[in-house]
N, C-alpha and C positions, 0 to 999 in steps of 0.2 A: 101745270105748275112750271113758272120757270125754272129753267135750267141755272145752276151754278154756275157762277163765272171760273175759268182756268185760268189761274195764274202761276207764273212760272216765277223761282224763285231761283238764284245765285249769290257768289259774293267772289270777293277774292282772297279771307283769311284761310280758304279751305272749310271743304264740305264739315270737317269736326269739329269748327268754331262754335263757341257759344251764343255768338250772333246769330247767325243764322239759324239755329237750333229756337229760339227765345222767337225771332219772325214768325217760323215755320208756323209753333202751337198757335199763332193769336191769328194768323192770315186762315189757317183751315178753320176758320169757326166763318167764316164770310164764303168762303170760295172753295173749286178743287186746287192741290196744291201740288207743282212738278217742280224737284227739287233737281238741279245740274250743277255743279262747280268745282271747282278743281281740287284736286283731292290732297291737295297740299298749300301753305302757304304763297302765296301772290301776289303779294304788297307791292307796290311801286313799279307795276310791270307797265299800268297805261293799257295801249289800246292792242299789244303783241299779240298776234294772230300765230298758228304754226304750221308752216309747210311745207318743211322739209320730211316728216317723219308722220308717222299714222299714229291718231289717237285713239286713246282707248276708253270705253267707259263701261265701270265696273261697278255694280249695284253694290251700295251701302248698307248698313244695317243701325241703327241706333236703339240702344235695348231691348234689342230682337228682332226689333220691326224693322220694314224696308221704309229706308228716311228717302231716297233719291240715288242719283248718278254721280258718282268721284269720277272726273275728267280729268284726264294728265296734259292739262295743256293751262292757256291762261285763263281768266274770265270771259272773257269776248269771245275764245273756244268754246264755252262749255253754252255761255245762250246761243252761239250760231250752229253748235253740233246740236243742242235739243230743238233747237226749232226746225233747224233742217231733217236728221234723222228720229229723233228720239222721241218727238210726239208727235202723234196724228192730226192733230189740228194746229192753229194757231192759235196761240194764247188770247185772252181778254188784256192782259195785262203781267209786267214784268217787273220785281221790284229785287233789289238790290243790293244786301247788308243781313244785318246791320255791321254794318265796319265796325272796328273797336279800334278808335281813334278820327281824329276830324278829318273832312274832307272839302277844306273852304279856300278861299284865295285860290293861288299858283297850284298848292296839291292836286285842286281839281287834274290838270294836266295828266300828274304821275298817277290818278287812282285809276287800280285796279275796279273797285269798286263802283267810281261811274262810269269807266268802259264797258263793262258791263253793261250799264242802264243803257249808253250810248250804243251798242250794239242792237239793243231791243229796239232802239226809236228809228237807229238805220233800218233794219227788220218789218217796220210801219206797226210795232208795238206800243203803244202810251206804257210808259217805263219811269221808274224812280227808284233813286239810292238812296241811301239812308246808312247816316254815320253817328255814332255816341262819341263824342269830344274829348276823350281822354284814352293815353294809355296806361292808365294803373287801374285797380278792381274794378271790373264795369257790372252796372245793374242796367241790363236789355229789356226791362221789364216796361218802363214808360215809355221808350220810345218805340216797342214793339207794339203797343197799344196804340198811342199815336199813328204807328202810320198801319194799324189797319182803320183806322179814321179817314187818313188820308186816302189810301188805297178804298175806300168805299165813297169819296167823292167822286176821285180819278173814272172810277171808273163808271161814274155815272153822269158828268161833266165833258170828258175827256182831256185831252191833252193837245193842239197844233201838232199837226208830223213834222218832225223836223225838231223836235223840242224836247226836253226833258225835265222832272225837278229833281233837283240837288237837297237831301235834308240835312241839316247837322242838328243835332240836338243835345243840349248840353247834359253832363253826369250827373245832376242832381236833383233829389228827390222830387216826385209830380207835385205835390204842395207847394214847389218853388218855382216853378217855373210863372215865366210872367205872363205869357201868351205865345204868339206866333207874329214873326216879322216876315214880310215878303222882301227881300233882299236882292240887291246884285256879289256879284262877286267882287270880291277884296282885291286889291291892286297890292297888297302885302307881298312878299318876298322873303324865300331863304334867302339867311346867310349860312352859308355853311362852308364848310373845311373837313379836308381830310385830317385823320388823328394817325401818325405814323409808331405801329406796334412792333413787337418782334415775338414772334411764336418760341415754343418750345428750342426747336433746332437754332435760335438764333437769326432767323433770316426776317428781315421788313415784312409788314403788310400795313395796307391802308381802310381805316373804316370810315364811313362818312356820318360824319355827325354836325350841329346847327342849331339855328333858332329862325322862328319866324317872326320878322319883324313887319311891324306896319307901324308905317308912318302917315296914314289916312288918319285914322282915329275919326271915321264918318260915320253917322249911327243909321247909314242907309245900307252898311255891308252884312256878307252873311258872317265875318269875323265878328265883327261888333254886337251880332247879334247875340251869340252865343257866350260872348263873355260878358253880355250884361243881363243871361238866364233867360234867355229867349231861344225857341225851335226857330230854324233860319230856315226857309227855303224860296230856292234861288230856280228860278227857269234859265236853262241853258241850252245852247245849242252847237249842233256841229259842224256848221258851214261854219270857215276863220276867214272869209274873204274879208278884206277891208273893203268896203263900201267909197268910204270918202275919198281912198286913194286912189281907187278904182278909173275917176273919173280923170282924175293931173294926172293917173301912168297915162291916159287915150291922148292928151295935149304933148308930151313929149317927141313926137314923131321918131318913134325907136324903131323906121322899118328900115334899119340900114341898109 
């Protein structure tokens, strides 16, 4: 009989998210299931790695049961500490989420969430994140289903090394949704601004707050997709070389 496929799971809202929780139940009916992530909120951290200080990883429990590993460190910590220490083998596969909130255009950059994923593909894992589009009440229930769909081509397809998918999937009911777009990434843009408060004592602080604007409006993005009720996903990768320019820096003669 074959064996199960291992997949390892994280996120960046913290191991007690209801994301990842909703992932968890629909991935173990496919595969075994090794759960790592930081044992607290991680949002907007990106790819922060920690080496100043030893981490720690302390068994969870979710209604009794052992759900995974709470890492006090970032997302990218907790897949490089369980592949390195915390499992015996290496994964089949690494998936990532589900965020509660999107993760398309620019965010890409800030998420915790595909660092994550992006850690597992630097790792030579076939890896994918998966984000629900909204932050108010979320229902993890469709997109959790969805990407064990995904998650059972992945891993019979595979993935390019070097590559990874990006999901966003939009908040609303599975009877709505239109299909699936294969997508690039959005060229969209914060605008953002600090909001200057003053706490109890009277003294300043600043919180960052914004909107994302696109001025694309191209129905080839993963933004566009999802606000026209479509599951986006978007293949990306982690080499940022420019190519193009690659070739006019060599014609410069900058060996001064």
């Amino acid at each position: 009989m074959r064996k199960r496929p291992l997949i390892l799971i994280s996120n960046d809202d913290g191991i007690d998210a209801p994301g990842i929780y909703a992932l968890v139940n629909e991935i173990k009916k496919i595969g075994e299931v090794f759960v790592a992530a930081p044992d607290k909120q991680q949002s907007a951290v990106g790819h922060a790695i920690t080496m100043n200080y030893p981490l720690r990883a302390q068994k969870f429990y979710k209604n009794g049961k052992f759900f995974g590993y709470a890492i006090d460190g970032t997302p990218a910590d907790a897949v490089k500490l369980a592949v390195g220490s915390l499992l015996k083998q290496k994964p089949d596969l690494l998936i990532s989420g589900i965020n509660h909130g999107a993760n398309t255009a620019v965010s890409i950059i800030y998420s915790g969430t595909v660092s994550a994923a992006t850690e597992g593909t630097f790792l030579g894992i076939p890896s994918i994140a998966v984000s629900l589009t909204t932050y108010g009440k979320p229902d993890f229930r469709y997109a959790a289903k969805f990407t064990k769909k995904l998650a059972q081509t992945v891993l019979k397809k595979g993935i390019p090394a070097g590559t990874l998918l990006n999901v966003n999937v939009p908040p609303i009911p599975e009877k709505e949704i239109k299909g699936v777009k294969i997508t690039r990434q959005s060229k969209a843009k914060w605008n953002d601004w600090f909001e200057t408060r003053k706490d109890p004592n009277n003294k300043e602080y600043y919180w960052l707050t914004g909107r994302l604007v696109d001025e694309e409006k191209s129905d080839d993005t993963d933004l566009w997709a999802v606000e026209h009720n479509y599951v986006s996903i978007t293949p990306i990768q982690y080499d940022l070389t420019d190519y193009k320019l690659l070739g006019v820096l060599k014609k410069w003669k900058l060996d001064y």
